[in-house]
N, C-alpha and C positions, 0 to 999 in steps of 0.2 A: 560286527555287522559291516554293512556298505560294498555289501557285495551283489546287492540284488539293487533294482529300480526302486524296491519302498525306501533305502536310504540305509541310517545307522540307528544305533542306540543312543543314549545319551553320557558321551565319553567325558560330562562333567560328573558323573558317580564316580568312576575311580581316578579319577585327575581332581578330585577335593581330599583323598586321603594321600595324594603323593605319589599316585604310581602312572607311571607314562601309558600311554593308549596305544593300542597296535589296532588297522582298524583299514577297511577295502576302501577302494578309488571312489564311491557312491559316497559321498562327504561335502561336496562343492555346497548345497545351499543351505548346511547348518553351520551357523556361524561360528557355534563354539568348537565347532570340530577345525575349523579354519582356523582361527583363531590361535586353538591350544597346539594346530599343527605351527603354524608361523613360530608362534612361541619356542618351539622345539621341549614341547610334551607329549606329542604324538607322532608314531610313525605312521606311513601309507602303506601297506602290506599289498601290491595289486593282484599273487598267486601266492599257493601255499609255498612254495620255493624261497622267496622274501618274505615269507611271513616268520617260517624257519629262521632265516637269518636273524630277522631281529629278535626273534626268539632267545637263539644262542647269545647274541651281543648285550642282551639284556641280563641275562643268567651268570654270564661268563667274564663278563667286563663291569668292575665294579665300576668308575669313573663313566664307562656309558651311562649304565642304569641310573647312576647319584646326579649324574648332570640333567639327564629327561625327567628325575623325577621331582628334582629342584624346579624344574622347567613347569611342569605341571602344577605343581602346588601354586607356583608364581600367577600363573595366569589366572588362576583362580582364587587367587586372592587381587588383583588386577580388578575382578568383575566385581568384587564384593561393593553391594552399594548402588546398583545397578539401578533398581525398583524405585528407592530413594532419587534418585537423581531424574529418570524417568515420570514421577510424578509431581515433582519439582516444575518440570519444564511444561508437565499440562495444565498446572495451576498457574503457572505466569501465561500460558497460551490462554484459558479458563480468563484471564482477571480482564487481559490486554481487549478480548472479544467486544466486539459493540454489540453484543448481545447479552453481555453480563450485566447485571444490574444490582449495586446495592441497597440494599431497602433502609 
């Protein structure tokens, strides 16, 4: 996906088994796709012509593939714990409140 205005897919499905993301220029406001891009787990494919390429580079070049795909898994092991940590910080926000009261 990300080649239309509704955006992408969610390129954390095949970036948790290991395989690097190919994926259009419509990416900017989800963050894992940023993200796993920075990471160097995903390509930006912006026409089929680059999409080919990474195509080839991926199929044909083991060290490409092994390193995006190292790449991906990394980043998504990076996030794990996410949830946890995210309700961590609303329950200190929760406690800190002058609206919290304990009885």
């Amino acid at each position: 996906g990300g080649y239309a205005a509704g955006g992408i897919h969610n390129v954390l499905e095949a970036a948790v088994y290991g395989k690097p993301v190919i994926h259009g220029p419509v990416y900017e406001k989800y963050q894992e796709a940023v993200g796993l891009l920075n990471a160097g787990g995903s390509f930006v494919a912006e026409n089929a012509l680059v999409l080919e390429d990474y195509l080839n580079e991926l199929f044909n070049n083991q060290e490409f593939y092994e390193k995006a795909a190292k790449a991906a898994a990394a980043y998504v092991q990076s996030q794990a714990g996410a949830t946890d940590r995210i309700m961590e910080y609303l329950k200190k926000q929760i406690d800190a409140s002058p609206m919290h009261r304990t009885v």
